[in-house]
Backbone as JSON, one array per atom type, in Angstrom:
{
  "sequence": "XXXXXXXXXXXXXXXXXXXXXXXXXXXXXXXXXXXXXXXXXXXXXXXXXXXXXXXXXXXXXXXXXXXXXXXXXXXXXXXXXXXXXXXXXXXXXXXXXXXXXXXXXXXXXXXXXXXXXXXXXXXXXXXXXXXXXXXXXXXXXXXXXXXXXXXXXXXXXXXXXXXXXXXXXXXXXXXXXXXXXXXXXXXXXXXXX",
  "N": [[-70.93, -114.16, 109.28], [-73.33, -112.72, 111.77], [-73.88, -109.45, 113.04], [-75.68, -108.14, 115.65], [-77.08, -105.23, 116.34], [-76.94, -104.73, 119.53], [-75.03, -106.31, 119.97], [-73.1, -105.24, 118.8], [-72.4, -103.23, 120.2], [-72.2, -104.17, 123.27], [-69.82, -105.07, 122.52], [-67.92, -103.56, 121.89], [-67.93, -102.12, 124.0], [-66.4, -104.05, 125.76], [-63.94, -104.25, 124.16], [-62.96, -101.1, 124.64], [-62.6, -101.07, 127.76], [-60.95, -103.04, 128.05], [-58.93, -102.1, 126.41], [-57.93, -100.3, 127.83], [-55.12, -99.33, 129.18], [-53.13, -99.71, 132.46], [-52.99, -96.53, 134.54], [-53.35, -94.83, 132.94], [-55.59, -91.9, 131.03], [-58.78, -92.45, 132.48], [-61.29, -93.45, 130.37], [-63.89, -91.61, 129.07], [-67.39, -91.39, 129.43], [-69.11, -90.13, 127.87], [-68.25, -89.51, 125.19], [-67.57, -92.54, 124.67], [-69.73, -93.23, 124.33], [-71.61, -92.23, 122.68], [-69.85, -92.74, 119.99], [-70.63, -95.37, 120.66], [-72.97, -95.06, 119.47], [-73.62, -94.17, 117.5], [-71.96, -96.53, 115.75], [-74.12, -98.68, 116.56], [-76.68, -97.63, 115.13], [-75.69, -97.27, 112.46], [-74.88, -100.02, 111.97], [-77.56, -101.01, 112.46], [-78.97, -99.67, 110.37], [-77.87, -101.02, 108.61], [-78.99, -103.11, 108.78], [-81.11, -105.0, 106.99], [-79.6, -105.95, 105.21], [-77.65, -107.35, 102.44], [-79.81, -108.73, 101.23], [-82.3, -108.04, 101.09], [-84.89, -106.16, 100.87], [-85.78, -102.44, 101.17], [-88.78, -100.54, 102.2], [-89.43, -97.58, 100.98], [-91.26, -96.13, 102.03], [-92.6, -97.33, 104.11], [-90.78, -98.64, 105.53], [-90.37, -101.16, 106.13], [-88.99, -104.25, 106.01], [-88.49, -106.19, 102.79], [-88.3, -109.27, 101.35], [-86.77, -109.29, 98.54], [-86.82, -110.95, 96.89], [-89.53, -113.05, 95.68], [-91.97, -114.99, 95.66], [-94.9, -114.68, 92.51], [-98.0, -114.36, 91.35], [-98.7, -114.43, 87.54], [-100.08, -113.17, 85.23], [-100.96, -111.93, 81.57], [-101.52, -109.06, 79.44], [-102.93, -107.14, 76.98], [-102.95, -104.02, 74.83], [-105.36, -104.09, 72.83], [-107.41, -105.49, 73.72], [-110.58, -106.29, 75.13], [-111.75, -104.63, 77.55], [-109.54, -102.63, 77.71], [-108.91, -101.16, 75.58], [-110.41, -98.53, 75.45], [-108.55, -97.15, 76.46], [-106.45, -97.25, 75.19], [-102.89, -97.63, 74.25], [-102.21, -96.61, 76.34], [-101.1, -95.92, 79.81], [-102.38, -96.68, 83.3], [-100.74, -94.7, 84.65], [-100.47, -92.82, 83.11], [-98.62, -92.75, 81.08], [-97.14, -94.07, 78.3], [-97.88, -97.42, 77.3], [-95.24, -99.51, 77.42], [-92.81, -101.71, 75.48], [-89.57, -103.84, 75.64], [-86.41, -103.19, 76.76], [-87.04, -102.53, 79.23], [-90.35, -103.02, 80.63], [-93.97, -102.24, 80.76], [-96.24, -102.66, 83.73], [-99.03, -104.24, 85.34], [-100.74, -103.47, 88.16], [-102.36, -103.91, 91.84], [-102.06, -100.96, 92.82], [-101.98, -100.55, 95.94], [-100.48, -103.1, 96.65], [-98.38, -103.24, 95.25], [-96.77, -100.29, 94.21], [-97.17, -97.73, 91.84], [-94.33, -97.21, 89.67], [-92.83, -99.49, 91.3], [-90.24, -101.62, 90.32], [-89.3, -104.44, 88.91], [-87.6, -107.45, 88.21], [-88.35, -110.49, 86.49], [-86.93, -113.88, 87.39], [-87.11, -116.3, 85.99], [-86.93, -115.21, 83.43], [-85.74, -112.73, 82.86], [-86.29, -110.64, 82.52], [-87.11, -107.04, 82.93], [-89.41, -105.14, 84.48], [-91.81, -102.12, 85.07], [-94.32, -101.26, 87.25], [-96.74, -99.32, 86.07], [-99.15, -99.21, 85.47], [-102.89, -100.25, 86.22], [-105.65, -102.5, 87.15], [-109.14, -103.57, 87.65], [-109.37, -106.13, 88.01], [-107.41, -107.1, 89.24], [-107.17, -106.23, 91.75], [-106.9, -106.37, 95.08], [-105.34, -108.56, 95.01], [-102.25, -109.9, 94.77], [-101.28, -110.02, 92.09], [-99.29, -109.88, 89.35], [-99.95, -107.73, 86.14], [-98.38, -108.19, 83.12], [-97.79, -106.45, 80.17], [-98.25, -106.97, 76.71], [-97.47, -106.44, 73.72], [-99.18, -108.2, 71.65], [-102.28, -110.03, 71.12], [-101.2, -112.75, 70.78], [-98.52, -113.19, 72.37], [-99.94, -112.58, 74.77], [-101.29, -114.94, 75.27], [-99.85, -116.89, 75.32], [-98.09, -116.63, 77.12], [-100.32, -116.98, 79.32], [-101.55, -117.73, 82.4], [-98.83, -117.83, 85.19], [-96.77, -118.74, 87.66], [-93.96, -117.14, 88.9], [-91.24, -116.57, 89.9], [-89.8, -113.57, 91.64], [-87.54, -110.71, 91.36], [-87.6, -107.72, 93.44], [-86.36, -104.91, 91.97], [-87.03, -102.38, 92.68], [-89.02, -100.23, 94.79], [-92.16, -98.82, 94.39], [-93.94, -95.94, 94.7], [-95.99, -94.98, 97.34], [-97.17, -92.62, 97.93], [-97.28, -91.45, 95.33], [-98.72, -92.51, 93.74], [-101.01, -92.58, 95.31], [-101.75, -90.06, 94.6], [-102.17, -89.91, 91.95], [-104.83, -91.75, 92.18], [-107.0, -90.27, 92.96], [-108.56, -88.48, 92.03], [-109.99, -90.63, 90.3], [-112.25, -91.78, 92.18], [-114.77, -92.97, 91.74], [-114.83, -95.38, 90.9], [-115.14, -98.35, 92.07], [-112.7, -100.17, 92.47], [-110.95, -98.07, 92.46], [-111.29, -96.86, 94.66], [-110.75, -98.96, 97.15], [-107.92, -99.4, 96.57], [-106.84, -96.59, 96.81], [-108.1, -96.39, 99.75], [-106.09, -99.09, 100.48], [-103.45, -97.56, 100.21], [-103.51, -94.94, 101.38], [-102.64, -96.06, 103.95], [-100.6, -96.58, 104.02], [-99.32, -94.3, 103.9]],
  "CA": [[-71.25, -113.87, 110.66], [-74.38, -111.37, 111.47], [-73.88, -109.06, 114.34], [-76.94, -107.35, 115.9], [-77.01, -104.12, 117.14], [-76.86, -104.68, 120.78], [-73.8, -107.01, 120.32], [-71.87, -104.38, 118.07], [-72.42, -102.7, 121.11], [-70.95, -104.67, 123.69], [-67.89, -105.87, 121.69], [-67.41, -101.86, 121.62], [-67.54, -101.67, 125.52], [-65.49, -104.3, 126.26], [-62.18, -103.84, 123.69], [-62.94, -99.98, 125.17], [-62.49, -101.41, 128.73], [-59.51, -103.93, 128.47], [-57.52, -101.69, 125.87], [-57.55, -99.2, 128.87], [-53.61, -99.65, 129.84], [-53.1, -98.95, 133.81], [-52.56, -95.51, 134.43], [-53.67, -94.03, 131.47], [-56.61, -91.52, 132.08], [-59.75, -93.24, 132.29], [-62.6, -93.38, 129.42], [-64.78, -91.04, 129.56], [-68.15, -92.04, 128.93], [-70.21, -89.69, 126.87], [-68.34, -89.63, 124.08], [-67.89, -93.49, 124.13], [-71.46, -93.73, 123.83], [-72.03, -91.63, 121.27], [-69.7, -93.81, 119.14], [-71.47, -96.95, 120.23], [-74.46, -94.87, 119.42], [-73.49, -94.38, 115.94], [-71.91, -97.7, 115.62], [-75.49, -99.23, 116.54], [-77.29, -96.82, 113.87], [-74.96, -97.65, 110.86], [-75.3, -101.66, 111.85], [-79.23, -101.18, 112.04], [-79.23, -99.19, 109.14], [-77.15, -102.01, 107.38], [-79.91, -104.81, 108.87], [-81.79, -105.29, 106.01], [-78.83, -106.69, 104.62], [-78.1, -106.98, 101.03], [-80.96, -109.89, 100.47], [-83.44, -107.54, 101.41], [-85.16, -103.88, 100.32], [-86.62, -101.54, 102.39], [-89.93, -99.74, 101.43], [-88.89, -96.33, 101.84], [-92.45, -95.05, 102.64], [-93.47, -97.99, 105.25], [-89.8, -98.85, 106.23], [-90.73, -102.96, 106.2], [-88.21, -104.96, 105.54], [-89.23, -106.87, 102.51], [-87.3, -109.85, 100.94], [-86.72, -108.53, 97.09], [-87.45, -112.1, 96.01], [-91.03, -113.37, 96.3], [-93.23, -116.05, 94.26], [-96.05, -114.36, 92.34], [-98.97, -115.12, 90.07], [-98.53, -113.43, 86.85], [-100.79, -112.81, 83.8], [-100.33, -110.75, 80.28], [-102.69, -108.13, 79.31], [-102.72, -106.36, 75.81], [-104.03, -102.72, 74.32], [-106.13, -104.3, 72.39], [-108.03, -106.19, 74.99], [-112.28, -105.38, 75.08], [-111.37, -103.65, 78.55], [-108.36, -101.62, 77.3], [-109.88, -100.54, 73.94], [-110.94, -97.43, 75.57], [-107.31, -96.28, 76.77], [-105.15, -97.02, 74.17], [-101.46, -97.67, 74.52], [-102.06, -95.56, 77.41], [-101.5, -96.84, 81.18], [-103.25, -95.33, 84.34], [-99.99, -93.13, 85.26], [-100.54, -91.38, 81.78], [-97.63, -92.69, 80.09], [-97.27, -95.01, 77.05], [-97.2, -99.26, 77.45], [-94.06, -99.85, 76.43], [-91.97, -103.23, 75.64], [-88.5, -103.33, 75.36], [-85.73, -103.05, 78.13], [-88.22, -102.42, 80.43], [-91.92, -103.4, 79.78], [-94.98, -101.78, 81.63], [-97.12, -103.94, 84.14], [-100.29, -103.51, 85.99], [-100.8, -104.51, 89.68], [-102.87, -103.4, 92.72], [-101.26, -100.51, 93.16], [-101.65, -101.06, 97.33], [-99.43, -103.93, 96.79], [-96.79, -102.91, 94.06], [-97.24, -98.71, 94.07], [-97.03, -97.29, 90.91], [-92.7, -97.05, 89.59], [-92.27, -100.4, 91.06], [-89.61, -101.85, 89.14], [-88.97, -105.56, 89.37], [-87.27, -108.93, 87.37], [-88.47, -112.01, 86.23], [-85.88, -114.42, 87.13], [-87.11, -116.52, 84.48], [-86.25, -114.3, 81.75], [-84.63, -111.82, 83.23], [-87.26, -109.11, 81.97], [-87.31, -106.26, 83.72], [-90.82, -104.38, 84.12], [-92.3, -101.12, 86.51], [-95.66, -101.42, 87.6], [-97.23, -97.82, 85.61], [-100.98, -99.49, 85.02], [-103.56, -100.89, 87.33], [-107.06, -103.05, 86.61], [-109.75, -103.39, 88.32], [-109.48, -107.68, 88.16], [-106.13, -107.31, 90.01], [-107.44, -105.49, 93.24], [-106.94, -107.35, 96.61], [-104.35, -109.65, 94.93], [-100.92, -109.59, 94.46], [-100.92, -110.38, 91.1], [-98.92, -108.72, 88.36], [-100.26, -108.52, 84.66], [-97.53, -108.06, 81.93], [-97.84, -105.74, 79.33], [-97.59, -107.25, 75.84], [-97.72, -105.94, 72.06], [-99.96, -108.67, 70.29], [-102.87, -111.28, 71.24], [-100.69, -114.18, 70.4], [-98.0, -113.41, 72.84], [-100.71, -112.77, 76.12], [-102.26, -116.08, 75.07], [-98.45, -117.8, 75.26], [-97.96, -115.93, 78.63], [-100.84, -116.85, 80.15], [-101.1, -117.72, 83.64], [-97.58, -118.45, 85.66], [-96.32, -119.04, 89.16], [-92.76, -117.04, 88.93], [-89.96, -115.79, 90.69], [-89.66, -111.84, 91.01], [-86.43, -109.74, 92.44], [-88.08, -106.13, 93.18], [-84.99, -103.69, 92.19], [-87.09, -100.75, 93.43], [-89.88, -100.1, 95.66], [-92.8, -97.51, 94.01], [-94.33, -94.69, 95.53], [-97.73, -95.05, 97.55], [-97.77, -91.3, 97.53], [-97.17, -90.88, 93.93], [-100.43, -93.87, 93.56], [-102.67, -91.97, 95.63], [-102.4, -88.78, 94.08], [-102.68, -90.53, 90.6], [-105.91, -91.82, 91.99], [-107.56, -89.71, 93.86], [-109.86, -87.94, 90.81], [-110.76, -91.09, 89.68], [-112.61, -92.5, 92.96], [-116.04, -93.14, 91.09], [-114.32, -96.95, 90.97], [-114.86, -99.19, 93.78], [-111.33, -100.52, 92.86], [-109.74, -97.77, 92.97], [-111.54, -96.37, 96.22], [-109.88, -99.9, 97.17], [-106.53, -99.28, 96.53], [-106.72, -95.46, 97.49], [-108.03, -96.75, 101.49], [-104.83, -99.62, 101.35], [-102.46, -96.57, 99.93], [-103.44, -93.99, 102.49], [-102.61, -96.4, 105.42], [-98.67, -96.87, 104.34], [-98.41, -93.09, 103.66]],
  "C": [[-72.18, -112.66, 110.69], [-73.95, -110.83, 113.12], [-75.75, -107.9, 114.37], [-76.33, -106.07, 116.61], [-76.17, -103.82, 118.45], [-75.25, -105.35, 121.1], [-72.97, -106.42, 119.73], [-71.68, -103.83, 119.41], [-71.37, -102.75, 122.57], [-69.77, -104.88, 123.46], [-67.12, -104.16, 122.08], [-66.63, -101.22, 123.14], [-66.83, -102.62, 125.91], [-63.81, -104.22, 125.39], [-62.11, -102.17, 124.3], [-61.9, -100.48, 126.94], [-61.38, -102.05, 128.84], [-58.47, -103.12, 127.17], [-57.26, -100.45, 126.41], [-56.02, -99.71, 129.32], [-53.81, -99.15, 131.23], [-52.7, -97.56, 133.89], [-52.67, -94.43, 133.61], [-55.11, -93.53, 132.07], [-57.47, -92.42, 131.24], [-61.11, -92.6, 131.32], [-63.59, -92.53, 129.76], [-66.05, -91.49, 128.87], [-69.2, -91.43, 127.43], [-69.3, -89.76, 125.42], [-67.79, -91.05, 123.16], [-69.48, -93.87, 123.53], [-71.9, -93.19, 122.37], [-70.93, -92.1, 120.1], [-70.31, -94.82, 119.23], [-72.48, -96.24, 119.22], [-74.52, -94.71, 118.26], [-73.06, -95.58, 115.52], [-73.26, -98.53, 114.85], [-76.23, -98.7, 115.31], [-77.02, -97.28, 112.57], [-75.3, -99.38, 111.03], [-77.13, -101.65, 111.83], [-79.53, -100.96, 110.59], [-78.69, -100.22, 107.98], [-78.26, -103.12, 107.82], [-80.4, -105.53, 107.77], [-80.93, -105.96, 105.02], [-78.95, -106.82, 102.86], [-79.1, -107.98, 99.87], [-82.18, -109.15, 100.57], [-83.92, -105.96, 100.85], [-86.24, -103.84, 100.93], [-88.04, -100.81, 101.7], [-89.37, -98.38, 101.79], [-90.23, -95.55, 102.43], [-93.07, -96.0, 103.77], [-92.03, -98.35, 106.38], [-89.49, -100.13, 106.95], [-89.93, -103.26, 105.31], [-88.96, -105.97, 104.7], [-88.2, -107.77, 101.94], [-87.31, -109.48, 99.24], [-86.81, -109.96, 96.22], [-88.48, -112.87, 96.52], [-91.68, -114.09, 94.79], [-94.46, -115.26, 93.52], [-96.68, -114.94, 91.62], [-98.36, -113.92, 88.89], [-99.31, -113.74, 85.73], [-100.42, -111.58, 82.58], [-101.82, -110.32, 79.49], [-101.99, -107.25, 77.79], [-103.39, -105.16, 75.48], [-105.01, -103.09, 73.88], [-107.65, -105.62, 73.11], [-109.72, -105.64, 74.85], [-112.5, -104.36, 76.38], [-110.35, -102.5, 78.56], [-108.42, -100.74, 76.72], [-109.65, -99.32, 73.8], [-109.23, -96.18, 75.87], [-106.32, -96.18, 75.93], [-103.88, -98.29, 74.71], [-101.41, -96.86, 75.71], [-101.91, -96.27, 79.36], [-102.33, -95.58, 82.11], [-102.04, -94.8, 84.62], [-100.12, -92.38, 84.19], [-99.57, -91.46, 81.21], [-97.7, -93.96, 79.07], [-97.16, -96.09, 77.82], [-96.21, -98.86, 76.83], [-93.74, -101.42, 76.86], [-90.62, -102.98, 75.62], [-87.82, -103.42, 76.29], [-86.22, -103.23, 79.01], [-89.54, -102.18, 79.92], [-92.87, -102.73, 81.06], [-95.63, -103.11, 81.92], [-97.95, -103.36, 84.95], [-100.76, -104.23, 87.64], [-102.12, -103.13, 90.54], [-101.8, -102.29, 93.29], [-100.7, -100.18, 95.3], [-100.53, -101.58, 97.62], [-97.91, -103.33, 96.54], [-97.4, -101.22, 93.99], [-96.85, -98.58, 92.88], [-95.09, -96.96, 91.09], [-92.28, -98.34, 90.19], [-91.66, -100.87, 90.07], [-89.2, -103.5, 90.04], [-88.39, -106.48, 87.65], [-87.76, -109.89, 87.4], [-87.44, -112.84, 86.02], [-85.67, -115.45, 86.38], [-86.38, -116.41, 83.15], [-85.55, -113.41, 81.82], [-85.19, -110.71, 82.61], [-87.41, -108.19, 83.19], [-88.79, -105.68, 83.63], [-90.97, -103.39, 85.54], [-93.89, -100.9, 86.33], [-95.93, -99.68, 86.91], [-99.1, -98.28, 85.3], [-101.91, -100.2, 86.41], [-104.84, -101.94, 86.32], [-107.73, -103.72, 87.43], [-109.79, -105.24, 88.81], [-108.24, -107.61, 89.31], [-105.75, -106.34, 91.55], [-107.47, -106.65, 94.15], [-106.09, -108.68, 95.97], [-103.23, -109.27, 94.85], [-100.36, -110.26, 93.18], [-100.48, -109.37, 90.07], [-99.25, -108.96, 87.02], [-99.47, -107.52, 84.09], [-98.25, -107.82, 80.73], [-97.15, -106.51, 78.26], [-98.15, -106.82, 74.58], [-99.28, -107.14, 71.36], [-100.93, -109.74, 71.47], [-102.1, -112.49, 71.84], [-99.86, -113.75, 71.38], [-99.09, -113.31, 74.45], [-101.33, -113.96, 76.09], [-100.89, -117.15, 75.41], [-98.39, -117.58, 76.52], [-99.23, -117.2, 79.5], [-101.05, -116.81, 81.92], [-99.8, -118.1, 84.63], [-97.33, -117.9, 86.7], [-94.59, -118.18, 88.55], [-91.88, -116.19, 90.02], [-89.44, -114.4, 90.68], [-88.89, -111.46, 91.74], [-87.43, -108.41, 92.36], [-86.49, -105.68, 93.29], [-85.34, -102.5, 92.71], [-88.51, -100.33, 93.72], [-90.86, -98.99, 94.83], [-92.9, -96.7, 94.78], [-95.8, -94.73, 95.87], [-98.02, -93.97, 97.57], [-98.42, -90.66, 96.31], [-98.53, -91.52, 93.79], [-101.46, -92.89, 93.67], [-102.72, -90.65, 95.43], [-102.65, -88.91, 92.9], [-103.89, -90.84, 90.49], [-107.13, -91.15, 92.56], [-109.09, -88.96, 93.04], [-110.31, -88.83, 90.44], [-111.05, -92.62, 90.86], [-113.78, -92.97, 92.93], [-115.98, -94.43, 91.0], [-114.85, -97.53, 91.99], [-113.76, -99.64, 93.96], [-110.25, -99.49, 93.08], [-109.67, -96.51, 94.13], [-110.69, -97.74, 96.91], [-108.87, -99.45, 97.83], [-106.37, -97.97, 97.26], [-106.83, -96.08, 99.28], [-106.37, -97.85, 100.99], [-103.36, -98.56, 101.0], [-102.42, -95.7, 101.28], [-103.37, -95.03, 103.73], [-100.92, -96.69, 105.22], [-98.37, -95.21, 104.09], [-98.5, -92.05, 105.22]]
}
């Protein structure tokens, strides 16, 4: 059963109203309200329910499972070459428990952390690339050739466990706006912060 707000509300004012006994003094109002009024608050605050996660910097209810495209990207790549093992937040690719992935950071902000319900791989968006601007595609971080060539393109199923940071993004990119992608991403960052 889902209750809304407005109807926690009512339910509140009428068991208030009929579990008045005769004679008994009568309700006073302000500080019924200010229980509905918290009531209401804690049921909003629960809306989003537990199928859903909140952005904490836009405060849009998003559903934490969503179809994406997904591709696999390696260090050794003729575009990579130049960075290393290195992503754009400045910390290592890694594999392992949790694997680095590279998205528009607009979309997915940098620290996104999400599952492939697939495989059940966890990964947090820490890289970007300039192919994966104005999409919502995520490319997976992998050790060798031969496994980004196995990967390649796939339709899958992603839980987000945890929302990034468009702040953290656009101060990551802000020195390096000489891009057009990641002047891009900087304008769709600075409109959720």
């Amino acid at each position: 059963m889902r209750f809304e707000p407005g109807s926690a509300l009512l339910a509140i004012l009428l068991i208030a109203k009929y579990n008045n006994p005769a004679g008994s003094p009568p309700i006073t109002l302000m500080p019924l309200k200010i229980s509905c009024l918290l009531v209401a608050l804690f049921l909003a605050g629960c809306a989003a329910g537990p199928n859903k996660v909140v952005n904490p910097h836009s405060g849009a209810v998003l559903s934490p499972t969503r179809m994406v495209r997904t591709t696999a990207y390696t260090h050794t790549e003729r575009d990579h070459i130049r960075y290393g093992r290195m992503s754009a937040s400045g910390t290592r690719l890694v594999t392992g428990h949790i694997r680095s992935a590279a998205a528009d950071w607009s979309k997915f902000p940098v620290g996104t952390k999400f599952r492939i319900k697939q495989t059940g791989q966890v990964y947090v968006v820490d890289d970007y690339g300039s192919a994966l601007v104005g999409t919502s595609t995520l490319d997976l971080y992998v050790p060798t050739r031969g496994e980004m060539n196995r990967w390649g393109a796939r339709v899958v199923e992603i839980d987000i466990i945890k929302w990034g940071s468009p702040a953290i993004s656009a101060k990551l990119l802000r020195g390096r706006t000489r891009a057009r992608h990641v002047r891009v991403m900087l304008e769709g960052l600075q409109k959720q912060i």
